[in-house]
N, C-alpha and C positions, 0 to 999 in steps of 0.2 A: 526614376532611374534607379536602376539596382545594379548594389556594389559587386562586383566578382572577386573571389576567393580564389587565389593560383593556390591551391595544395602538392608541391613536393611531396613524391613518395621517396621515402626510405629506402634502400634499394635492400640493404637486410632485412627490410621486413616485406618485399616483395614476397608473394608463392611460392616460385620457384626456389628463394633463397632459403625460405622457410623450408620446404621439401627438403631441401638438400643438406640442410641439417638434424633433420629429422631423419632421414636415410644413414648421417653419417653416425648420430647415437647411435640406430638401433644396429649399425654393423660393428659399433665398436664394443655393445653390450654382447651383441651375437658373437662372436671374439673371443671376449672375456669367458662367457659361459660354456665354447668350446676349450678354452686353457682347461678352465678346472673340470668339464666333464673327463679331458682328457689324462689330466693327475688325478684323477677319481680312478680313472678305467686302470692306470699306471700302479698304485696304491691295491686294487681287488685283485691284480695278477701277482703282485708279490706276496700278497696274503695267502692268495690257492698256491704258489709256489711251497710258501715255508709250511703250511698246513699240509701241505702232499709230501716233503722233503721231513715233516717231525711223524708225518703218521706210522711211519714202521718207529718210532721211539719212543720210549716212555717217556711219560714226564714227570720228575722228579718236584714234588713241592718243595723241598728246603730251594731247589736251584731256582725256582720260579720266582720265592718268596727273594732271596739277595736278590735278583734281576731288577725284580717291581720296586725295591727297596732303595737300591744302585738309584734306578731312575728318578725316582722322587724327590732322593737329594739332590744330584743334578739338578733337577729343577728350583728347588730352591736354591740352590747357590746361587743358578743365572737370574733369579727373580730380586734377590738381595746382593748381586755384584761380588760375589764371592764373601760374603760377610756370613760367618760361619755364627755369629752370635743369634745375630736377626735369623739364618736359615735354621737353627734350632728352635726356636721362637714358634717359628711359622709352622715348621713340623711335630710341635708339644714333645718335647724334648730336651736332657740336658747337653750342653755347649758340651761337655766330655764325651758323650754317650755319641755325640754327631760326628765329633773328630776322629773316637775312637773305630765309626763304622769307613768315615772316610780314609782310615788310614787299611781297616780289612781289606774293603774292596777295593785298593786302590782308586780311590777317584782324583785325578787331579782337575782343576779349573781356573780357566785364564780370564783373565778379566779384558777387557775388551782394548783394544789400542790405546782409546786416549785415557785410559788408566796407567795404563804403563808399567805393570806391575802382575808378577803371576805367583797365583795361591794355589799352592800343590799340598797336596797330604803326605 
């Protein structure tokens, strides 16, 4: 006499269930890869925009230089939460020399809500 084996299937690991998880990744990755193709295509139209819009202009190196400048710090400040000591640090600079550029070009910087607190130059 031989024993019989009742095997219960899974019903999420049925085929069909499988397929239709596998259909719903790859539409969710197909998706995703249309977001950012489409902020890709969004980003190269503003680029030929300001590149068509600066070509009848000269460009001025000192203006380019404060711009790249401007932005750098910015970036360190939001990298170190407005901490002007640590963002001179970061950019091999003195804490005077940082303040003193943040106060030229006006940059001001808010620290985020749950700081609660805003560093202006």
């Amino acid at each position: 006499m031989s024993a019989l084996t009742w095997r219960t299937e899974d019903p999420a690991n049925s085929p069909q269930a499988v397929n239709l998880l596998r259909d719903q990744a790859f539409e969710s990755r197909l998706s995703s890869l249309r977001d950012v193709a489409l902020e890709l295509l969004n980003a190269v139209d503003c680029l030929r925009n300001n590149a068509a819009a600066n070509g009848s202009q000269k460009v001025k190196l000192h203006d380019e230089v404060r711009k790249f400048e401007a932005d750098l710090i910015r970036a360190a400040l939001v990298r170190t939460n407005g901490n002007q000591s640590r963002a001179a640090r970061m950019l091999g600079v003195k804490h005077t020399t940082l303040n003193a550029k943040i106060k030229r070009y006006g940059i001001s910087f808010s620290v985020p809500q749950n700081r609660g607190e805003e560093i202006a130059a």
